[in-house]
DRENLO-46194 format. One record per residue: residue in one letter; x, y, z of N, C-alpha, C, CB in turn. Coordinates in pm, whole numbers, padded with zeros to 5 digits, always signed. Glycine has a CB too. Layout:
N
AXYZXYZXYZXYZ;...
//
This chain:
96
X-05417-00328+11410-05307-00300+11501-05219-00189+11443-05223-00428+11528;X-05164-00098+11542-05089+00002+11497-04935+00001+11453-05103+00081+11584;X-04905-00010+11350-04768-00040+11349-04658+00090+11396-04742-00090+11201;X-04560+00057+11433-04452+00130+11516-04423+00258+11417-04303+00026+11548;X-04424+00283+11275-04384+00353+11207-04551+00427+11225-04307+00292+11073;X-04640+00410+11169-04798+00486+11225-04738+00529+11409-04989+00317+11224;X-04731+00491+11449-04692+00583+11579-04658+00664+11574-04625+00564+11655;X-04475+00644+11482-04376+00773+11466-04450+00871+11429-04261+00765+11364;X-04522+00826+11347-04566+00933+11233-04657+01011+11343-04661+00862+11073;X-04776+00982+11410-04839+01050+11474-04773+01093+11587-04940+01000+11491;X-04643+01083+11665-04598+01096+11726-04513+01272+11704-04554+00973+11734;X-04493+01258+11555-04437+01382+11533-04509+01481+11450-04319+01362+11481;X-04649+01439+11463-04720+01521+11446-04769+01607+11541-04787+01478+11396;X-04758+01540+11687-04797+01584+11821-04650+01657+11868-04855+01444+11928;X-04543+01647+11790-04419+01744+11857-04443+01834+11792-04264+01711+11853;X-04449+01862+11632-04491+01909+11567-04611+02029+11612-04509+01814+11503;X-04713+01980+11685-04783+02101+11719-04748+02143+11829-04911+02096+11721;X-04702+02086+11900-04646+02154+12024-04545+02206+12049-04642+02100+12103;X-04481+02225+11961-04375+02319+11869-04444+02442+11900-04359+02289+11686;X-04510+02429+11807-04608+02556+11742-04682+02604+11841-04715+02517+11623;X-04721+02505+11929-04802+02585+12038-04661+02725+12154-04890+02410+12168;X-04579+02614+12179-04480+02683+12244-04455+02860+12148-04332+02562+12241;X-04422+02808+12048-04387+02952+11969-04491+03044+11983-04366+02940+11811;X-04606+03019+11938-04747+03086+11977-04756+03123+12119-04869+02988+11949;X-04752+03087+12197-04737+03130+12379-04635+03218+12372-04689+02997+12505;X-04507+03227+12287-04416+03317+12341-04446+03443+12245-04260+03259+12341;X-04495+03452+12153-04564+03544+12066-04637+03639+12142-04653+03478+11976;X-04746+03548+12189-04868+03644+12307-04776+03696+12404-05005+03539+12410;X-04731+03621+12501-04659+03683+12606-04537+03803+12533-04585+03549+12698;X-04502+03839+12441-04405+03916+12440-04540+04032+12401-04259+03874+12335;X-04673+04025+12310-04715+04124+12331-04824+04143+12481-04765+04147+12203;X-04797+04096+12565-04890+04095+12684-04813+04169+12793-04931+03942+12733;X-04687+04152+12787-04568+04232+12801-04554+04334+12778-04489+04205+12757;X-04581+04346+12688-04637+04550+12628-04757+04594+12694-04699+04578+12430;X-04872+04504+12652-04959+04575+12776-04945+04580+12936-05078+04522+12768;X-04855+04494+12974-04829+04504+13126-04764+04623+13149-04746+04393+13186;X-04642+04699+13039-04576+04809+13020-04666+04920+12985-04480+04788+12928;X-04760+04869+12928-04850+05042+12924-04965+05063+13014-04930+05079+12770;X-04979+04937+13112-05049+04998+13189-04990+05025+13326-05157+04935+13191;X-04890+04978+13309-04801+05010+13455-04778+05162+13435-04629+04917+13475;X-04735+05187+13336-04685+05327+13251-04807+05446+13292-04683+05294+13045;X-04940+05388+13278-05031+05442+13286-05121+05416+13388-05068+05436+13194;X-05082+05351+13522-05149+05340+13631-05256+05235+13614-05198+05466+13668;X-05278+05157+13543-05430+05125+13512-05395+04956+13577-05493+05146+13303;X-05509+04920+13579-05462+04788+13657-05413+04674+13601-05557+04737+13726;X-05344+04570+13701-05293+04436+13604-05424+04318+13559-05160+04335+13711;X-05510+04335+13638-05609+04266+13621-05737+04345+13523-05642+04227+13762;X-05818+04284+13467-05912+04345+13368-06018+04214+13345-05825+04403+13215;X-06113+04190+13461-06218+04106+13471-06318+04096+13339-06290+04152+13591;X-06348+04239+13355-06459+04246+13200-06338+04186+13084-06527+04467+13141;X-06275+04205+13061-06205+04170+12939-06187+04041+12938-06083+04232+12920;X-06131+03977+13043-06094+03811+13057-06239+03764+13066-05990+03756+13211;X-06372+03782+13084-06452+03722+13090-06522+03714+12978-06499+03747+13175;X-06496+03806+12878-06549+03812+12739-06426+03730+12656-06578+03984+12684;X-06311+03719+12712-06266+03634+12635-06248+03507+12642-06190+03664+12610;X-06274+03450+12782-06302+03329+12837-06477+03228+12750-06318+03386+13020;X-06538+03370+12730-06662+03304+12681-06632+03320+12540-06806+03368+12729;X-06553+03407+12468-06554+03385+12322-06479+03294+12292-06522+03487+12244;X-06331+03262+12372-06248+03092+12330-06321+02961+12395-06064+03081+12406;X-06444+03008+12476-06542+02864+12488-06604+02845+12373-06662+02862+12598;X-06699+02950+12315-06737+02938+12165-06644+02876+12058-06762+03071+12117;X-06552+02940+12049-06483+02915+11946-06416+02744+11987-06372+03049+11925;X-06420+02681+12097-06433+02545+12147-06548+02465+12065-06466+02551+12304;X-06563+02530+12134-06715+02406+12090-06723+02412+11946-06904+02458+12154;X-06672+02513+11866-06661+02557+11714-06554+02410+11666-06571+02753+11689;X-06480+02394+11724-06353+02330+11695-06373+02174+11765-06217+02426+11764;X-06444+02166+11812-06514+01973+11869-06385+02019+11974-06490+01753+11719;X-06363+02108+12048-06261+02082+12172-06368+02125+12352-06086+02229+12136;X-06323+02030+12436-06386+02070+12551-06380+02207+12570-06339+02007+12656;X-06513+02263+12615-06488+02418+12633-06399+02433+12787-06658+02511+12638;X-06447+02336+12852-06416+02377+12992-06276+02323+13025-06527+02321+13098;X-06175+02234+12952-06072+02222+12945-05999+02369+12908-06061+02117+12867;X-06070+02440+12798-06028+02550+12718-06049+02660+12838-06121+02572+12567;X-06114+02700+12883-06138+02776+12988-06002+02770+13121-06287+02720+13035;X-05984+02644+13124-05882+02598+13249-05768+02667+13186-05853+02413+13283;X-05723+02601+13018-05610+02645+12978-05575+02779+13009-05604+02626+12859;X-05682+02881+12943-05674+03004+12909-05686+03073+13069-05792+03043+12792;X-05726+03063+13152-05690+03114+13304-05579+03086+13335-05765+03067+13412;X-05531+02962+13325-05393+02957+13324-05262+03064+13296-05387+02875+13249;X-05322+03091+13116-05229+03206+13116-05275+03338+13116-05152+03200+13012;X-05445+03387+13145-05473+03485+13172-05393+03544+13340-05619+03470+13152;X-05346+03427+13438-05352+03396+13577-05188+03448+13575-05402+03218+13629;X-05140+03380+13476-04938+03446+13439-04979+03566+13438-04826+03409+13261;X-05016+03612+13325-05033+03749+13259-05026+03834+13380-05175+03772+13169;X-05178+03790+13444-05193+03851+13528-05040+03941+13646-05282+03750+13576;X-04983+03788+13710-04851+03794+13743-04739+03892+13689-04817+03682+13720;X-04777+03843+13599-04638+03956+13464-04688+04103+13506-04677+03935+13212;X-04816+04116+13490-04832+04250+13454-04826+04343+13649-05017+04258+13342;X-04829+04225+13730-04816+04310+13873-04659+04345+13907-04882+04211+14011;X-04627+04230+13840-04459+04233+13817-04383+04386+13781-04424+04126+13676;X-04438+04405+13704-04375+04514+13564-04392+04652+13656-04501+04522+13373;X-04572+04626+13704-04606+04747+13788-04516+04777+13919-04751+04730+13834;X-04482+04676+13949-04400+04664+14090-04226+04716+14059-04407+04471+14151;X-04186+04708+13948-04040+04705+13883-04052+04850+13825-04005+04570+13755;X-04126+04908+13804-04164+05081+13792-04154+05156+13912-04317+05113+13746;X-04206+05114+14039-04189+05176+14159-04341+05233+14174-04064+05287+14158;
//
């Protein structure tokens, strides 16, 4: 049986990374932000299929590398390929 203090403990190990995850998300997005700015800057588009699809299949690899569902990992990462995406039509649209 799990005692209440073994909870805490794993309990703030799970704030603990999700700490870290949050900080890490705002890391990427401030440089994804730059690329939404240089390609607005430079006409080029907000979307980039070949690129998200090579990286969709290299963080499935690197899944299955790590005992994590790939296809959970896939959902995640569209998720914020799907913002990005957003951000970067945003930026283009706020240029004129």
């Amino acid at each position: 049986m799990m005692t209440a203090d073994k909870l805490r403990q794993y309990r703030q190990s799970i704030d603990n990374i999700d700490a870290a995850l949050v900080y890490l998300l705002a890391e990427r997005f401030k440089v994804t932000q730059a690329v939404g700015q240089y390609k607005a800057e430079n006409a080029l588009p907000a979307a980039d299929p070949t690129r998200e699809d090579a990286q969709i299949a290299r963080l499935r690899t690197l899944a299955v590398e790590a005992d994590l569902d790939p296809d959970f990992t896939e959902k995640f990462l569209r998720f914020i390929i799907d913002e990005v995406i957003r951000h970067h039509t945003q930026i283009k649209s706020d240029l004129g």
